[in-house]
C-alpha positions as semicolon CSV with decimal commas, in nm:
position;residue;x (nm);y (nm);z (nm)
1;X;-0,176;-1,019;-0,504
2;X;0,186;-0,932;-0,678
3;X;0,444;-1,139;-0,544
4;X;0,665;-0,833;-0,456
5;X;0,428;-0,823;-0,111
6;X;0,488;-1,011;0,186
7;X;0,144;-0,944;0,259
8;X;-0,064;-0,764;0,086
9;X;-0,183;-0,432;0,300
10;X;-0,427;-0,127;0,370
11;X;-0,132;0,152;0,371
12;X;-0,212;0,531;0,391
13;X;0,042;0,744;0,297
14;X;0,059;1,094;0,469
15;X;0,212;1,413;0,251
16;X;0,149;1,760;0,204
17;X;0,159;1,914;0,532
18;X;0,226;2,294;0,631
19;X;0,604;2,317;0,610
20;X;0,811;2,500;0,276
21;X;0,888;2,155;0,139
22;X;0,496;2,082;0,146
23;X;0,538;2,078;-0,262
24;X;0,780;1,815;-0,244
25;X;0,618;1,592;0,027
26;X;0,315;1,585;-0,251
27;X;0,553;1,458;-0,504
28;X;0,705;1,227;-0,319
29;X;0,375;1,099;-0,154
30;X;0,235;1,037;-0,529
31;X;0,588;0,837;-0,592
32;X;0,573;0,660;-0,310
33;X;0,176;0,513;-0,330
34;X;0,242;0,453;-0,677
35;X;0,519;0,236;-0,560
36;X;0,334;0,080;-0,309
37;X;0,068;-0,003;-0,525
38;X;0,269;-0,178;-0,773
39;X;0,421;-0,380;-0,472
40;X;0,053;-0,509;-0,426
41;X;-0,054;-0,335;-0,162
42;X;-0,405;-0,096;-0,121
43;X;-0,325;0,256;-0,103
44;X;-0,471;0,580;-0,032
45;X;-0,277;0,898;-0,012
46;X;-0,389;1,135;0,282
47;X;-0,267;1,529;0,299
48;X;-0,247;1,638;0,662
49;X;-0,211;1,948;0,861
50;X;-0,150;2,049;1,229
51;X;-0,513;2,121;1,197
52;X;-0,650;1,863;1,008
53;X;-0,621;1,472;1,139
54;X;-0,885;1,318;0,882
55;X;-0,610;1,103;0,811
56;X;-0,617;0,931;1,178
57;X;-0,967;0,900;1,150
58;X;-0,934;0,705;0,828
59;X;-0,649;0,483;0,966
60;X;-0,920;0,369;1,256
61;X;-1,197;0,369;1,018
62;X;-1,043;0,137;0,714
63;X;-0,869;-0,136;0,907
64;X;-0,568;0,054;0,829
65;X;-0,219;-0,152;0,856
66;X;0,045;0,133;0,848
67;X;0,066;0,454;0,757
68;X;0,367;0,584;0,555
69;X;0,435;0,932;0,603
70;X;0,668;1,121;0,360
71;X;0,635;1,477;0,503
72;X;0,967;1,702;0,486
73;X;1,018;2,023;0,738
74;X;0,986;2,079;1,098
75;X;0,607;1,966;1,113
76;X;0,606;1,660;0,931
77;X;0,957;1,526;1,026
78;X;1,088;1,681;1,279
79;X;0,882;1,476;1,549
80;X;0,515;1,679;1,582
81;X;0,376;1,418;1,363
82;X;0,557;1,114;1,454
83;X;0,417;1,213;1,846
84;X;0,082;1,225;1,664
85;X;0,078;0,856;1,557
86;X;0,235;0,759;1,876
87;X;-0,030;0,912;2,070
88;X;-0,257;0,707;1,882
89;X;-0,038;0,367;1,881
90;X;-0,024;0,362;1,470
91;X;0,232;0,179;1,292
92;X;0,427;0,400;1,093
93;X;0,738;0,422;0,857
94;X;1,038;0,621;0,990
95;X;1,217;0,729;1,282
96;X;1,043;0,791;1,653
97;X;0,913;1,125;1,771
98;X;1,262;1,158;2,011
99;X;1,489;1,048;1,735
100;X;1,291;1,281;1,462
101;X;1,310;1,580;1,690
102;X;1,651;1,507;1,752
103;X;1,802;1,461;1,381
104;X;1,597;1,788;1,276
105;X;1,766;1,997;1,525
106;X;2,142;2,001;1,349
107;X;2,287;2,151;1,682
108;X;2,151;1,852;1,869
109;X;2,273;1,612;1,549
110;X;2,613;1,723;1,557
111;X;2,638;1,715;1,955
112;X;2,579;1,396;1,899
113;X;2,836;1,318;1,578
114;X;3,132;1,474;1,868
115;X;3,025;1,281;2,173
116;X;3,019;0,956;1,945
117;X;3,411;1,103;1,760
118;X;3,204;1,132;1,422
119;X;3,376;1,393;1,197
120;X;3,162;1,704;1,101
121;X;3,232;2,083;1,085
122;X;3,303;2,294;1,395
123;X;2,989;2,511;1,433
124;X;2,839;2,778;1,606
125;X;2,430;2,812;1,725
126;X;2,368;3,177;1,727
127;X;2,074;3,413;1,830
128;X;2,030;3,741;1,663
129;X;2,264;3,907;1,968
130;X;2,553;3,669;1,950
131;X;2,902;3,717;1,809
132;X;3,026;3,458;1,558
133;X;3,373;3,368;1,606
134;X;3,374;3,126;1,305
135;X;3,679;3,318;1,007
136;X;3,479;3,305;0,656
137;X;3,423;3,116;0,460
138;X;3,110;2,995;0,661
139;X;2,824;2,829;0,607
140;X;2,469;2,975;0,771
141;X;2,171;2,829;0,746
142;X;1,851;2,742;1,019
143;X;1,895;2,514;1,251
144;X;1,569;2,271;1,194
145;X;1,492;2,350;0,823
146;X;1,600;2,068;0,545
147;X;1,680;2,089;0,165
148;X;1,918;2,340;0,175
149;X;1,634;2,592;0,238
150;X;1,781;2,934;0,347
151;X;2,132;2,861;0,329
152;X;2,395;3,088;0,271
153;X;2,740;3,048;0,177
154;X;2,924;3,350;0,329
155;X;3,293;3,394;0,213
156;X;3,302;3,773;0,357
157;X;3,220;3,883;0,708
158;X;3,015;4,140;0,495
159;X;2,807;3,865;0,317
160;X;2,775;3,708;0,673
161;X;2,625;4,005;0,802
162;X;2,426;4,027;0,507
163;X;2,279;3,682;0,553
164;X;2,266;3,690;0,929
165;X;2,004;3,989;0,947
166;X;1,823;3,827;0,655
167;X;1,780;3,493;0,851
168;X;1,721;3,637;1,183
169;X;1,376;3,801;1,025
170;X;1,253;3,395;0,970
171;X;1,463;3,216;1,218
172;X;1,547;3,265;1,578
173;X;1,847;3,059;1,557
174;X;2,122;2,995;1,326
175;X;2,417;2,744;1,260
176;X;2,719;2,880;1,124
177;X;2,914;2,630;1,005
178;X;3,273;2,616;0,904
179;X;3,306;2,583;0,501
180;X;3,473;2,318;0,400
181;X;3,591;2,266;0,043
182;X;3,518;1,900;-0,088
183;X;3,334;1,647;-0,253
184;X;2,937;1,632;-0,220
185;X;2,858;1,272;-0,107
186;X;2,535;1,084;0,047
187;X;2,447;0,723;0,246
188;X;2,126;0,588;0,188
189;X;2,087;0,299;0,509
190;X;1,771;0,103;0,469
191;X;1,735;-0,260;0,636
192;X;1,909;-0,512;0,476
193;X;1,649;-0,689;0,217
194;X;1,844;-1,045;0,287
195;X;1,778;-0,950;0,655
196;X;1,569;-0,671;0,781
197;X;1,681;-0,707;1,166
198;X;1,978;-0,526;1,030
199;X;2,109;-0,198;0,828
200;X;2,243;-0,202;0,543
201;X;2,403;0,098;0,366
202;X;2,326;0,204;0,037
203;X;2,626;0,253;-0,235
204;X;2,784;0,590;-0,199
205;X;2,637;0,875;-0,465
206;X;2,809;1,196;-0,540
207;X;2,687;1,474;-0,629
208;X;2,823;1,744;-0,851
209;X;2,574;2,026;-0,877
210;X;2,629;2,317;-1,165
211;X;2,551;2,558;-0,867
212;X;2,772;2,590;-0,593
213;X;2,612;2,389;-0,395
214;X;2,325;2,127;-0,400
215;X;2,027;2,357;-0,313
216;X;1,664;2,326;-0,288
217;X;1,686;2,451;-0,660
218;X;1,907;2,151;-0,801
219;X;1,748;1,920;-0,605
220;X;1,403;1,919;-0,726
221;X;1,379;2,156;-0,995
222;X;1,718;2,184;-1,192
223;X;1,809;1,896;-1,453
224;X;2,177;1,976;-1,515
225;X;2,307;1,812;-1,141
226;X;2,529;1,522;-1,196
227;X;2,486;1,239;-0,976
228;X;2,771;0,946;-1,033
229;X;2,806;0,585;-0,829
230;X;3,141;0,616;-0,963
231;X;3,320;0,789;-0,705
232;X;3,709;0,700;-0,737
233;X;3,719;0,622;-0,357
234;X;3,949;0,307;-0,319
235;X;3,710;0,030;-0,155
236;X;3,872;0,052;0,188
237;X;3,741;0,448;0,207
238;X;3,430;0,373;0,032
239;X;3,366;0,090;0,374
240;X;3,498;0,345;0,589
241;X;3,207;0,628;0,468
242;X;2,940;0,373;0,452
243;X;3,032;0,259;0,810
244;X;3,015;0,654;0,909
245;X;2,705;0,671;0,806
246;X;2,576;0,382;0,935
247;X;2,694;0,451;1,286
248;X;2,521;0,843;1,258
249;X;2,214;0,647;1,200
250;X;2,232;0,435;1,485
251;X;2,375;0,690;1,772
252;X;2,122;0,918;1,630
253;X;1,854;0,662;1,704
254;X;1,707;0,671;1,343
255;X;1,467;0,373;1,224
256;X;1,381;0,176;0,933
257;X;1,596;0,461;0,672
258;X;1,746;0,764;0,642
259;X;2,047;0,940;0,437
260;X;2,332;1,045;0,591
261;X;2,501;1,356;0,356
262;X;2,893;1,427;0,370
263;X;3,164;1,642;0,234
264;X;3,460;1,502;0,178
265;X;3,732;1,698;0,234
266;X;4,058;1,746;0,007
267;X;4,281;1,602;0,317
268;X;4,079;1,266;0,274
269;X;3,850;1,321;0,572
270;X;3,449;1,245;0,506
271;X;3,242;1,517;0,741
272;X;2,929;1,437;0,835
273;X;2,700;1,767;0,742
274;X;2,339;1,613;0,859
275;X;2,123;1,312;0,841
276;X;1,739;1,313;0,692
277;X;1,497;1,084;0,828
278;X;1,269;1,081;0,537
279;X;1,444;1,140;0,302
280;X;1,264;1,259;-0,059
281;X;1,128;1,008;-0,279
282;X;1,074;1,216;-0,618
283;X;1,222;1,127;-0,949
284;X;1,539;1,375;-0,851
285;X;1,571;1,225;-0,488
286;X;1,876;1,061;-0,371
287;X;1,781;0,716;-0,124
288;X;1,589;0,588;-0,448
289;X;1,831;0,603;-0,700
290;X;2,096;0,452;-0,480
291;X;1,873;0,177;-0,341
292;X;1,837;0,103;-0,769
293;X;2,197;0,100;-0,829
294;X;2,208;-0,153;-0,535
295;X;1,963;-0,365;-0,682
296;X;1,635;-0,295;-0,555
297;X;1,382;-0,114;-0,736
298;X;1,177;0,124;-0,593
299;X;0,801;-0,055;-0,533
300;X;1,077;-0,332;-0,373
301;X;1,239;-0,042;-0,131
302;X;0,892;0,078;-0,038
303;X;0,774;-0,296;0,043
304;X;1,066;-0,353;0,241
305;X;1,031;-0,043;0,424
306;X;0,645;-0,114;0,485
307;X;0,704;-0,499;0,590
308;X;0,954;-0,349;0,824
309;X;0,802;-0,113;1,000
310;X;0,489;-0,311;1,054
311;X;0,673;-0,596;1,189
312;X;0,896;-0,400;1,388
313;X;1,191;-0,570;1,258
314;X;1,456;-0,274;1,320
């Protein structure tokens, strides 16, 4: 057995699923086995639908540890299947059901982020018959999709109009969010390797896309994104973002990891624009290159995440 494993176990690892990241989730689910595997453990990768729940049979049938599910979109993590393997007491990776439904729903996120004095933009939730009273620039995208799918950058009331009556055809509501002009950062918090009871969170990684803005397109596709550790922020600001994101993670009820994505503003102040509770594990993603920079590889992240979970440590 490779040293890298507590204890060597029988993980399945769920991707695929029915959502418009499904491509993704299958590249991350490859990553993330082949990580496992190097970390010692026995692996098998499972795709699963609404409609198709081999992959509980198998966990029942193959004296099954944990499963490890790295599914992005409503379906797959935005509760539906975290209820799934609670119905069925299985051990998983990642946040509850109640704290999955509740980080995918960015109304409900940011509800939270006031109540708790959290910075993040001043926002409207909209149905097709409601009256923004946002001034452009805005931001609209839908409320429980992730990866920057479907969002809009309006800086017109035309081009919100425009994007509005597109949206509506998908979505039945819509966030419009103030635009604010800044820096693109993200918080990785995983548990702390020297002591998993606790969080720790991840170096701060900015991110300076060649589009606009850091889209579905130059996260997983494009190669000509810059992503730097070296950020400029003086040490006590760099503390004070880490301990934002931290504290999202926690009053959102998160477990075991997440990342927690800002924009920091030219007046100094770090809003909170949404937290992802499984976050993507590709060569592009985010939570694995930070949890390198930090020191630990990513077969190490995945172990820790696994030994974690399954021992209920956080």
């Amino acid at each position: 057995m490779n040293p890298l494993a507590d204890r060597q176990l029988n993980i399945i690892v769920l991707a695929g699923g029915p959502d418009a990241e499904r491509e993704v989730s299958l590249m991350s689910g490859e990553q993330v086995a082949a990580a496992l595997t190097t970390a010692g453990h026995n692996v098998q990768i499972h795709d699963i639908t609404p409609d198709d729940h081999s992959a509980i049979d198998a966990f029942h049938q193959t004296s099954c540890d944990l499963i490890f599910p790295i599914l992005h979109g409503k379906w797959g993590e935005g509760g539906e299947l975290q209820h799934l393997l609670e119905s069925h007491n299985i051990p998983f990776v990642g946040s509850t059901a109640l704290a999955s439904r509740i980080c995918m729903d960015k109304q409900q996120t940011k509800l939270i982020l006031q109540d708790q004095n959290i910075p993040t933009p001043t926002f409207q939730v909209l149905r097709e018959s409601d009256p923004s009273t946002l001034t452009v620039p805005v931001v609209v995208k839908p409320v429980d999709e992730g990866s920057s799918i479907d969002l809009f950058i309006c800086r017109t009331q035309h081009e919100l109009d425009e994007a509005r009556h597109l949206l509506h055809k998908k979505h039945t509501r819509l966030m419009v969010e103030q635009f604010i002009q800044g820096r693109e950062l993200t918080v990785g918090i995983i548990p702390s390797p020297q002591n998993p009871t606790q969080y720790q969170p991840l170096p701060i990684l900015e991110i300076k896309p060649a589009t606009e803005f850091y889209d579905y397109q130059a996260k997983y596709i494009r190669d000509d994104t810059v992503y730097t550790f070296d950020t400029g922020l003086t040490p006590q600001l760099s503390s004070e973002i880490q301990n934002l994101a931290q504290r999202a993670h926690l009053e959102l009820g998160a477990r075991h990891f997440s990342r927690v994505d800002f924009i920091f503003a030219g007046d100094g102040t770090p809003y909170i624009l949404e937290i992802n509770t499984i976050p993507g594990c590709t060569t592009h993603s985010l939570l694995p290159m930070a949890a390198n920079h930090f020191g630990l590889p990513f077969p190490q992240l995945t172990n820790l995440l696994a030994q974690t979970a399954l021992h209920q440590l956080v």
